[in-house]
C-alpha positions, 0 to 999 in steps of 0.5 A, spaced: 480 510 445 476 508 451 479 511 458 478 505 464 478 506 471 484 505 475 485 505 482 489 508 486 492 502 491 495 503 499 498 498 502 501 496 509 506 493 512 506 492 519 510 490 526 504 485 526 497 483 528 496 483 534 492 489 537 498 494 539 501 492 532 503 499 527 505 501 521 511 499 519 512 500 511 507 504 506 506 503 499 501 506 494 501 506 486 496 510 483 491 511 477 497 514 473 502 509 475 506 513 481 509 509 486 510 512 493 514 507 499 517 509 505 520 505 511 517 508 518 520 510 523 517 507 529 514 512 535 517 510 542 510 508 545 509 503 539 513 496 542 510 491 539 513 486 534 511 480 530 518 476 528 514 471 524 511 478 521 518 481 520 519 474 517 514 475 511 515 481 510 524 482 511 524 489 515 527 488 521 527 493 526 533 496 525 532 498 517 527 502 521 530 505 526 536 506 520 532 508 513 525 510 516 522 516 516 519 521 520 510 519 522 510 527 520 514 527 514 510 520 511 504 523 512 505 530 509 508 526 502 501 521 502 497 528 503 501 531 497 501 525 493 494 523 494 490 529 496 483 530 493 483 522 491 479 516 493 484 511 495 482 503 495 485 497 500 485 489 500 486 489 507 481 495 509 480 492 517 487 492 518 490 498 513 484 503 516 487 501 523 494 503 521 492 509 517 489 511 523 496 509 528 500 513 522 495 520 522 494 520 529 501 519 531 502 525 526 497 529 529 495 530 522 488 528 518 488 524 511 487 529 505 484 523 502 479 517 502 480 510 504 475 505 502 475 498 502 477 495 495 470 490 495 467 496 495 468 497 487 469 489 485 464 487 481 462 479 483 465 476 476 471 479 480 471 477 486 470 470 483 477 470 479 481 475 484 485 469 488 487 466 481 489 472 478 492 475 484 497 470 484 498 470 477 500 477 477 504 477 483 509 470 480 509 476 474 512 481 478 517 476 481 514 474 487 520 476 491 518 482 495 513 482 500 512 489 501 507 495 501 509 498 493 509 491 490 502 489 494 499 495 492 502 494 485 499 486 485 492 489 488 491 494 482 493 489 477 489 483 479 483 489 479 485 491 472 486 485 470 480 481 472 475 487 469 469 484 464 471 488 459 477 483 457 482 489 457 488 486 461 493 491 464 500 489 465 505 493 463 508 496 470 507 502 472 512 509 470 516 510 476 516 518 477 521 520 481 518 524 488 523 529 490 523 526 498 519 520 496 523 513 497 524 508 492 519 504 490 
């Protein structure tokens, strides 16, 4: 049996795009296929917020205040889950930003690596990732644009745009964390 490189995903979603914007929700998947999302809960210097974004994504400021957790207790889970791994974005520009909002308000550092997801995609990739990407979000539902389920779409679309015609789409195994929020 051959062993293929999977990649282990982080997503964002956020108060919005605009400069003061901040980290609202994360979800990760990872090369084994555990799948981690948290709601977060906002810093009370963190202001800004994007109703067309909370359109898009459906969290609303009170679920945050309600069911987010702590910057400190999100951080101490993904250092725990992804510690020592190389972890890839589709939105590096924007999710690096918030990776860092989020560390910084938790006054901790990552215990992993973050790079952008081109950096591993091949050029025969790039040129079916838009199609395939949307394939496998109409696959998966569509219904929920939310950290976990992007970062699910986003290893999937890399899975399966690979050369080696090898297509993976069978959903991750869901293993509970103790702490961890539903995926």
């Amino acid at each position: 049996m051959t062993n293929y490189f999977c990649p282990t995903v982080l997503d964002f979603e956020a108060s919005g795009f605009a400069s003061d914007s901040y980290p609202i929700e994360v979800g990760v998947v990872t090369y084994e296929g555990e799948r981690y999302c948290s709601l977060i809960e906002p810093q009370t210097h963190w202001h800004h917020w994007d109703k067309s974004a909370e359109q898009l994504h459906g969290i609303s400021r009170v679920q945050l205040h309600n069911a987010g957790r702590s910057v400190r207790s999100v951080c101490e889970q993904l250092n725990d889950l992804l510690a020592g791994h190389q972890v890839y974005s589709d939105a590096w520009v924007w999710d690096q930003r918030w990776l860092i909002t989020l560390y910084d308000a938790a006054r901790m550092q990552p215990s992993y690596t973050f790079s952008p997801i081109e950096s591993i995609v091949t050029e025969q990739q790039l040129q079916k990732w838009d199609k395939e990407k949307q394939h496998v979000f109409k696959s998966v539902g569509g219904a929920r644009h939310r950290a976990s389920t992007d970062a699910y779409v986003i290893q999937q679309t890399y899975l399966n745009t690979r050369s080696d015609g090898v297509l993976v789409s069978a959903a991750p195994k869901l293993v509970p964390r103790v702490g961890a929020g539903r995926a």
